[in-house]
C-alpha positions as CSV (number, residue, x, y, z in Angstrom):
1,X,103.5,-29.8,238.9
2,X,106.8,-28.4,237.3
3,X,108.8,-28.9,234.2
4,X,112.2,-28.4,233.5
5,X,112.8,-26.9,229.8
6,X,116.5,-27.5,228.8
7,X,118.3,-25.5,225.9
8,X,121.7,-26.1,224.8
9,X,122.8,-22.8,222.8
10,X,125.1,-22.6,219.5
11,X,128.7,-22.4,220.1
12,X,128.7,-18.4,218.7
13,X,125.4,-17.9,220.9
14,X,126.4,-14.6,222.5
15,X,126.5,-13.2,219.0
16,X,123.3,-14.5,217.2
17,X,121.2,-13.8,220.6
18,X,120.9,-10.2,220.1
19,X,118.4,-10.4,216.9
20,X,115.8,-12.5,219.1
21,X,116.8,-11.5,222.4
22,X,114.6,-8.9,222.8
23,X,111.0,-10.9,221.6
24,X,112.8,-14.1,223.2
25,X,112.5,-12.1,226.8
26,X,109.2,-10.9,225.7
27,X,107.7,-14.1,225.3
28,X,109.6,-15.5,228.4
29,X,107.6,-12.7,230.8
30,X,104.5,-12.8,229.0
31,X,104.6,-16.7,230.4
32,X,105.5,-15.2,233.6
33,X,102.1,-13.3,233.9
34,X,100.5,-16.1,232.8
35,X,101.5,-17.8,235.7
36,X,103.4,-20.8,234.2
37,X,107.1,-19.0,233.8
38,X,108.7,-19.4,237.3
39,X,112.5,-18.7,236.3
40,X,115.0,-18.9,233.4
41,X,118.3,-18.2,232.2
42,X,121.7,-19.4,230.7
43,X,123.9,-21.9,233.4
44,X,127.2,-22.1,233.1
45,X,130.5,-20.1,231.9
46,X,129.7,-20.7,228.1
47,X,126.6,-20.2,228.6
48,X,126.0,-23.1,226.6
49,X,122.6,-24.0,228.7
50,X,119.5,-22.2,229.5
51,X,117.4,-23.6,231.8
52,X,113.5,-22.5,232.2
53,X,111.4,-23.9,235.5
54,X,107.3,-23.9,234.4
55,X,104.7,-24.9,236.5
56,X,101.0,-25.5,237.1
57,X,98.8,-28.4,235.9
58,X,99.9,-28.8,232.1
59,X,103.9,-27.7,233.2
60,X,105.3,-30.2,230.2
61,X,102.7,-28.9,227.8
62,X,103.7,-25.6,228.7
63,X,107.2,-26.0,228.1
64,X,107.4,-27.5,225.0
65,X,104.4,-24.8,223.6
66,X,107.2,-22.4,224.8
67,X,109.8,-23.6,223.5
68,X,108.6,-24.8,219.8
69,X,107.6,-21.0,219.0
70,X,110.3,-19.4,220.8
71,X,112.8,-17.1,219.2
72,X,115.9,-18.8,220.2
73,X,114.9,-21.9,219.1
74,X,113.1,-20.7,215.8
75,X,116.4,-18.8,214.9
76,X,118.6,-21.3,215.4
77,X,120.3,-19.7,219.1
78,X,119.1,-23.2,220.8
79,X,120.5,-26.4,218.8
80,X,118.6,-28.5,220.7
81,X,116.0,-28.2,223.9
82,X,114.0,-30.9,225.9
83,X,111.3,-30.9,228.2
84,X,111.1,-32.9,231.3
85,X,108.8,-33.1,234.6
86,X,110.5,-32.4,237.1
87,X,109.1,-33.8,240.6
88,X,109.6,-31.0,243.3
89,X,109.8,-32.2,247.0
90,X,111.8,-29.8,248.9
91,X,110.8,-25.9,249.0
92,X,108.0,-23.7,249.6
93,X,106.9,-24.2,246.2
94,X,107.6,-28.0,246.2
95,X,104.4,-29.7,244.2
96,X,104.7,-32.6,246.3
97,X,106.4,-31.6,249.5
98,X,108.0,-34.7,251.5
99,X,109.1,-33.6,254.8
100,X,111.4,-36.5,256.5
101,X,109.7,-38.4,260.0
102,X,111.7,-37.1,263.2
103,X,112.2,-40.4,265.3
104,X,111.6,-40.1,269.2
């Protein structure tokens, strides 16, 4: 299973970061170890989005148990953030690989 955890930063985001950043990326690897962290980071020119990609069996639970003590989002860097599954069918790491039927 995967979840997709959505921030959208403050407009003056690349100034108010730097207070949290450092527990914010803290936190963020400690998940990693933990096995449910797969990636993150900001999308975009602004970066006005950060996008994190959990997974195992309680993806969603881990996402928003990320993101409600996070840094960021405690400190007022994120405005707003949602959690989503996210159904993954193409990759190596798909959770529910669908591979298309070859006709003879």
């Amino acid at each position: 299973m995967h979840a997709v955890l959505e921030y959208t930063y403050a407009d003056n985001y690349l100034d108010t970061r730097e207070k949290y950043r450092a527990v914010h990326l803290k936190a963020a690897w400690e998940a990693v170890e933990r096995g449910e962290l797969l990636l993150g980071g900001a999308v975009g020119d602004g970066p006005f989005t950060g996008l994190l990609i959990f997974t195992g069996e309680n993806a969603l639970e881990a996402a928003k148990a990320f993101a409600v003590v996070d840094p960021y989002v405690t400190g007022g860097v994120v405005t707003s953030w949602t959690a989503r599954l996210w159904t993954t069918v193409v990759g190596n790491e798909a959770a529910t690989p669908v591979r298309p039927k070859l006709l003879p």
